[in-house]
N, C-alpha and C positions, 0 to 999 in steps of 0.2 A: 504493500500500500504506500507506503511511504517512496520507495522507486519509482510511482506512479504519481507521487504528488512534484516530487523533483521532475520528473520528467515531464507536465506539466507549465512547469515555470521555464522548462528551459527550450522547448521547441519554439514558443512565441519567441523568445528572445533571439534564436538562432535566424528565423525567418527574417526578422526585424530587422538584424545585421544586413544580410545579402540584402534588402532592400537598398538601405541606406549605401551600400556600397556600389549598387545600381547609381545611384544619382550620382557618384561621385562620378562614375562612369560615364556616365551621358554631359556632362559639364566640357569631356572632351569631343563630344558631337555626335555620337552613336543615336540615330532617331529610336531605336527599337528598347533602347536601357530605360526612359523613364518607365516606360509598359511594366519591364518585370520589377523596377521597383516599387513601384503602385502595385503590381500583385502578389508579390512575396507582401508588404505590409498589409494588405487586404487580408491575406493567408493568416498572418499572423494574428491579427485583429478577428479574425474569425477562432482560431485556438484559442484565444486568450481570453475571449467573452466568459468563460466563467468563473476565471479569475476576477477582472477587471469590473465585470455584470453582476457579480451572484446575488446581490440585494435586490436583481432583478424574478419577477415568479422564470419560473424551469421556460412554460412558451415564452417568455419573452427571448429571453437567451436564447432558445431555439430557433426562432424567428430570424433575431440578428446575427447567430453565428453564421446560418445559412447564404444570408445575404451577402455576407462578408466573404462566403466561399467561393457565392457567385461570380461575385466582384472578380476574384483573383484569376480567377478562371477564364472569365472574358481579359482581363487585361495579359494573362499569357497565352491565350490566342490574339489577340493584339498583336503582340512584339513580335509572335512569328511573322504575321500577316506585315508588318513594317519590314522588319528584316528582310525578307522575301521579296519587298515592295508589289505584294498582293492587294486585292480590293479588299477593303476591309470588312466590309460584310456589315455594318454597323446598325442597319435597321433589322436583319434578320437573329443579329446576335442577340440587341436590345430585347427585341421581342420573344425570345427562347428565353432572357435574364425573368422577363416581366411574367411569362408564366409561369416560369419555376417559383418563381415568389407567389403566386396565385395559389400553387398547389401546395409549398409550403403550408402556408396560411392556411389553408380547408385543410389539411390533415392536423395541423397544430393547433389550431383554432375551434376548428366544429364537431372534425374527427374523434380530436383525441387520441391520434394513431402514432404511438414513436413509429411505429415500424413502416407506415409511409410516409411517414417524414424521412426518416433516413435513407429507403429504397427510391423516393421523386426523387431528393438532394443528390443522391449518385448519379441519377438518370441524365439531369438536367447538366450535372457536370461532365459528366460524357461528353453531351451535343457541344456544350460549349466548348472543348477543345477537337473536338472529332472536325468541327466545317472549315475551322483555320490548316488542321492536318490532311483535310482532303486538300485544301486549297493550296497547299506549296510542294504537294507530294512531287511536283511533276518539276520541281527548281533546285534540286538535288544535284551539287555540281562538285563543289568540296565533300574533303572528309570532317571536315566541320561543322558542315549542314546537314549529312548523314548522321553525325552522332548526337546534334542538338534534334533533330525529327525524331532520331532513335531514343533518347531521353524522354523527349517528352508523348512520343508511344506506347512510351512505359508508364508514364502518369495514367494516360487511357486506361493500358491492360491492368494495373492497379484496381483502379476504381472498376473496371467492370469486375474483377478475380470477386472483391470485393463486394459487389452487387447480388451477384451470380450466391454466393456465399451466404451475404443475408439473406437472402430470400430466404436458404433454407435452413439456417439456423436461430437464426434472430424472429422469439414470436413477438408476438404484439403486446403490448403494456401501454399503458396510459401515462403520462408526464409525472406524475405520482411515483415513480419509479426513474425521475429520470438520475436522481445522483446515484441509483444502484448500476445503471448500465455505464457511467462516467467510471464508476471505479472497475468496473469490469477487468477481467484480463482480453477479452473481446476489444473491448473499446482502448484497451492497453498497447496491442498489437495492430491496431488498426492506426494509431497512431503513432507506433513506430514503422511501420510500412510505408505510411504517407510521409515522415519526415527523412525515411532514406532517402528515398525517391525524389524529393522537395531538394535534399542537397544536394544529389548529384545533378539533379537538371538547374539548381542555381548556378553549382560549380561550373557546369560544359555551357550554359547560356553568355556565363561572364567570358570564360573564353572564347564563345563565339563574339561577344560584341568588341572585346581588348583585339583579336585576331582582326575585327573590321575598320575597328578605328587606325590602326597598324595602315592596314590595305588602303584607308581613306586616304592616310597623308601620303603612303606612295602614289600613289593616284593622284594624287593635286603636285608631285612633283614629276607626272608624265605628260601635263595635260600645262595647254594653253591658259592662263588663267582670264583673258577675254573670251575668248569665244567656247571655250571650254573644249575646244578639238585636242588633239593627242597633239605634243610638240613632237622634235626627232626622236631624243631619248624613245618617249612612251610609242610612238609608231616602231622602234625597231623592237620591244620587249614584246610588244603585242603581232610583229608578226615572227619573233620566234616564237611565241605561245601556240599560233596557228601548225607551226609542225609544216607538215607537208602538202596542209589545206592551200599555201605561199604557194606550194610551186606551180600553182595554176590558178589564171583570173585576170584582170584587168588593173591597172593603173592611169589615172586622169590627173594630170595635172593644170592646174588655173592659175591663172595672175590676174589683178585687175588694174584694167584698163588706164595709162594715166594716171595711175594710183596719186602719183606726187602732187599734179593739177586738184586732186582734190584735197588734199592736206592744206595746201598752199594760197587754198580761195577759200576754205569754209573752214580750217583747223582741224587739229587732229581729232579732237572728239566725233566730226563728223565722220574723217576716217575709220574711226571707231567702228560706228556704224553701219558702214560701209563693209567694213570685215564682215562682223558679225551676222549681218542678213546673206549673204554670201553663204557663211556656216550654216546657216538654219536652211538654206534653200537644200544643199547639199544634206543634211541631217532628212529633210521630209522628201527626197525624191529617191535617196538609194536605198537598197533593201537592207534589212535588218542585219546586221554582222559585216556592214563594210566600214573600214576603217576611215576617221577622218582627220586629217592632221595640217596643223600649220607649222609649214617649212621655213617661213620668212617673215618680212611684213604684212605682203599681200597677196603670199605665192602659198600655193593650200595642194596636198597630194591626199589622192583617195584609192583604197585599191580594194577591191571588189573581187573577193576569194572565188574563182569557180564561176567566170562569168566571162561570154565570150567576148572580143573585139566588137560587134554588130550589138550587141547588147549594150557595154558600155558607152558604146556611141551615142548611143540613144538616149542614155541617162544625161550625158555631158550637155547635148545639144537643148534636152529640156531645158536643164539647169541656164545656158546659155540664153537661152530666149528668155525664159522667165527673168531673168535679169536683168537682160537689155530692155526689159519692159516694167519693169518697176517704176513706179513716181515715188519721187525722193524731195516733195516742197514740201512734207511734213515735217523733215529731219532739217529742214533750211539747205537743203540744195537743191540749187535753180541751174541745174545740167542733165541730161543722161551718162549713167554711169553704167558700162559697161566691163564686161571680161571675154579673156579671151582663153582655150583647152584647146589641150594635148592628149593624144586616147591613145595608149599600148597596152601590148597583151603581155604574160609573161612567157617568154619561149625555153623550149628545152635543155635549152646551152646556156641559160644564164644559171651564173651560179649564185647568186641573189636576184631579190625583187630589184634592189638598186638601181642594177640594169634596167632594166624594163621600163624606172622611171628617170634616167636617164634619156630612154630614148623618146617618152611620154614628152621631156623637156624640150628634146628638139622639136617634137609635135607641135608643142607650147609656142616656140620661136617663130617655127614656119607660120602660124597663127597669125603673131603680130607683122612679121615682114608682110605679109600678103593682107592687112587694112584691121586686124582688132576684131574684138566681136565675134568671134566665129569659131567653130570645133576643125582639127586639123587631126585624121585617125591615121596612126600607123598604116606603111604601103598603099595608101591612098593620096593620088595626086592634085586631087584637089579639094582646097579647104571648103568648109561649109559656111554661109554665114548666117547671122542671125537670121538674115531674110528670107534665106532659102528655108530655114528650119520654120518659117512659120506657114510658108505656101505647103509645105510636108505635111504639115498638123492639120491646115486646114482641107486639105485633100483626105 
């Protein structure tokens, strides 16, 4: 009894920790850390109501411990669902919170039923980590997001083993009975099971989010800090990652137009600008997994894993027209601002992509020698220009 009252006071306390150490965490920019510290303190808060409650009658504490479990429950399917940068589900999750409190309530309240109180409270904590675990099952890429999914799959098979278990052990008693099942060895073990289980998925989540924040700031030291494109560094690490996906695909390279002309009449901020919608056009017209990078001031290289020469052309030449068709008196330039691409593929004797966008470069050149504005593709003798690419569209 007494190892049951110690233990008691110390599960809240342990959860409480890992919370507070989430916030510490998240201070360093991990979106997903305040989630589990709000749910680990939730968790806790719900342990600890009859310590903290007991002047409270048995249903009240019932009532609120529930709540509280809910709580934790939805905010650690939250942080997956951030982590993951999944939709969060937030009206259907609310809504599974709101009726577990309903049915809480009718068994606490009118029932009189410990034993569906405890058998909803599992149920409803199921659903609320089960839709976040369907939802990111498929974003499984590290061994770090395997072992945090795998963790907290185990919180699941917990609470159903658990479920499964009361049903057919646990009879029914009325609230009158509730400090006899608190001292149980039942409710002894049940709460040493859930507090295993609780540390090691706080333990492997804190790793997963210290592992992100890690990867965040290398990532903000691959990456352009204007337009957010990959600089060289981060384009060569990402296409060693690619593997052997490199040795075949496309290369575009773009410069814009007079770039100086516009620095030098509207200032750089306008420059600015001028970059940046350039990236965003390139960002909404290539397919998903091409990389995009800025080589210089206004020189930007894309290359597109697995995609032929006549393909890529097609991507440049949009991007090309779209551009030369922008109105820019919103940003306070009173010009057209155009650009000008180079399209290579990458061929079997290059022993890097480098090549390839080396010769995308001369594409790039022949571009401007032959009037701006225009896509110029590998072995292809003449260049395209805007104009042409728009009588193309409109045919």
């Amino acid at each position: 009894m007494e190892s049951q009252d110690n233990f008691a006071y110390l599960l809240p306390f342990i959860f409480l920790t890992f919370g507070l150490v989430f916030f510490g965490v998240a201070r360093l920019g991990d979106r997903s850390a305040p989630a589990w510290g709000f749910g680990y303190i939730a968790a806790a808060l719900g342990f600890a109501t009859p310590l903290l409650l007991g002047f409270l009658p048995a249903r009240g504490q019932a009532v609120l411990a529930n709540a509280f479990f809910f709580t934790g429950f939805y905010l650690f399917g939250d942080a997956l669902l951030l982590r993951f940068r999944r939709p969060r589900l937030r009206k259907a999750r609310m809504a599974l919170w709101a009726i577990g409190m309903v049915a809480i309530g009718y068994f606490v309240l009118i029932a009189d039923s410990m034993r569906g109180e405890l058998l909803s409270s599992d149920v409803f904590c199921l659903v609320l980590i089960a839709l976040p675990l369907a939802a990111v099952v498929r974003d499984l890429r590290r061994p770090i997001d395997i072992a945090l999914f795998g963790i907290v799959s185990l919180v699941f098979i917990e609470t159903l083993v658990r479920l499964v278990t009361m049903s057919f052990v646990l009879a029914d008693q009325s609230y009158m009975g509730f400090d006899r099942f608190l001292a149980s060895d039942y409710a002894f073990f049940m709460q040493v099971g859930a507090s295993i289980i609780g540390f090691l998925m706080a333990l492997t989540a804190l790793a997963a989010t210290v592992l992100d924040v890690i990867g965040g700031h290398q990532d903000a030291a691959h990456r352009d800090p204007l337009t957010n494109a990959l600089n060289r560094r981060g384009f060569d690490r990402a296409i060693a990652e690619l593997g052997e996906l490199s040795e075949r695909g496309v290369v575009i390279c773009s410069d814009v137009d007079h770039f100086k002309r516009v620095n030098d009449d509207y200032g750089h901020a306008a420059g600015d600008v001028v970059i940046t919608i350039l990236v965003e056009m390139f960002r909404r017209q290539l397919p998903e997994g091409a990389l995009i990078a800025r080589f210089g001031g206004e020189e930007f290289v894309a290359f597109l894993p697995g995609m032929s020469l006549t393909e890529g052309g097609v991507h440049a030449e949009v991007i090309c027209h779209a551009f030369a068709n922008r109105r820019w008196e919103t940003t306070g330039i009173r010009r057209k601002v155009t650009a000008s691409f180079g399209v290579s593929t990458v061929s079997r004797n290059d022993r890097s992509v480098h090549e390839a966008i080396s010769r995308a470069d001369s594409c790039l050149y022949a571009a401007k020698d032959t009037g701006r504005n225009r896509v110029v593709i590998e072995g292809r003798q003449r260049p395209e220009s805007s104009a042409s690419i728009h009588s193309i569209s409109a045919a």
